[in-house]
N, C-alpha and C positions, 0 to 999 in steps of 0.2 A: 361520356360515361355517366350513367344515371345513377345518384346515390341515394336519394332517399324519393322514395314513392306511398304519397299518403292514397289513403282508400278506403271506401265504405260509408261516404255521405249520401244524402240525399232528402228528400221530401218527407217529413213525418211531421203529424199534429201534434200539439203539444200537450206533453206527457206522456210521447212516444218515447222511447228508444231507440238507440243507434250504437253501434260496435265499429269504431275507426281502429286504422290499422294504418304502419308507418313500416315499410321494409326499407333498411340501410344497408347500404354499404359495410362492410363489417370496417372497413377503417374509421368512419366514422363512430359506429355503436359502441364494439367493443373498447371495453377500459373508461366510459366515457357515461356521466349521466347524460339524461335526452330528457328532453320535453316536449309536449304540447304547445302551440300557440295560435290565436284563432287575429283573426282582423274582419270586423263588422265594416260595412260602408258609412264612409268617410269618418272612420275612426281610426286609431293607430292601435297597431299588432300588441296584442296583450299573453302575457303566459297565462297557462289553462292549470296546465300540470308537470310536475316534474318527476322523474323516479332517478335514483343512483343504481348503479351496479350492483348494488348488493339489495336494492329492493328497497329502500328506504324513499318516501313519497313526499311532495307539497302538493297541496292541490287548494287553488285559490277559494277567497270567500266567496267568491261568487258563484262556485260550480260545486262544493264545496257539498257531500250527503247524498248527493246527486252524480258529479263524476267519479270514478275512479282506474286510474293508471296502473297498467303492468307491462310487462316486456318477457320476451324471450329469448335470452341470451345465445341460447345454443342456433335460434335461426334470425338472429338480428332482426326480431323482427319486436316494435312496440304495439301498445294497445291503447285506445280511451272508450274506454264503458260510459255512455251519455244515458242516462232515466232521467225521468222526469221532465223533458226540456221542455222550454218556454221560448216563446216568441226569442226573447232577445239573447237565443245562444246563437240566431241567426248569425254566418259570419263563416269564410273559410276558415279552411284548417288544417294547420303547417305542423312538423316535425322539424325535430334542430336539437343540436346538443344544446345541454343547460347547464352555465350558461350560453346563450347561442354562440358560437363563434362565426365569423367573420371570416371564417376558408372554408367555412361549408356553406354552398349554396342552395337557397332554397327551393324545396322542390314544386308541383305545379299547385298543392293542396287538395283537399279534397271538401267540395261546397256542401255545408249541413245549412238545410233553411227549416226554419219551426210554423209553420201554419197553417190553420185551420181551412 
């Protein structure tokens, strides 16, 4: 059973845009904040962004003017809004409750590379 399916990376120069998209399982989405989280090669998996159920946001310093998270409740489904990107947003890009848990497996990502 597939429960969270990211989607919408790919190849854009930097200071392109990109619109990722995370469909859950409603056992995991609802009642539950979700995040973003990306892992660059041979680096370890970093959070991006996070939103609560009622819409309430983090979004790190790094991505930070530039990213921005939202969700839709009614079809479990999340978002991350990427402008501006630069070389080093280079780096899959995973969905997961926040904090991650640990009975949700993750899903296959979805690969955003930045360059020219």
């Amino acid at each position: 059973q597939v429960q969270l399916v990211e989607s919408g990376g790919g190849l854009v120069q930097p200071g392109g845009s990109l619109r990722l998209s995370c469909a859950a399982s409603e056992s995991i989405f609802r009642f539950n904040a979700m995040g973003w989280y990306r892992q660059a090669p041979g680096k370890q998996r970093e959070v991006v962004a996070t939103i609560t159920t009622g819409g309430g946001t983090y979004i790190a310093v790094s991505v930070r003017g530039r990213f921005a998270i939202s969700r839709d409740n009614a079809e479990n489904t999340m978002y991350l809004q990427m402008n501006s990107l630069k070389p080093e947003d280079t780096a899959v890009y995973y969905c997961n409750r926040a904090p991650r848990s640990a009975a949700v497996s993750w899903g296959q990502g979805t690969q955003v590379t930045v360059s020219s």
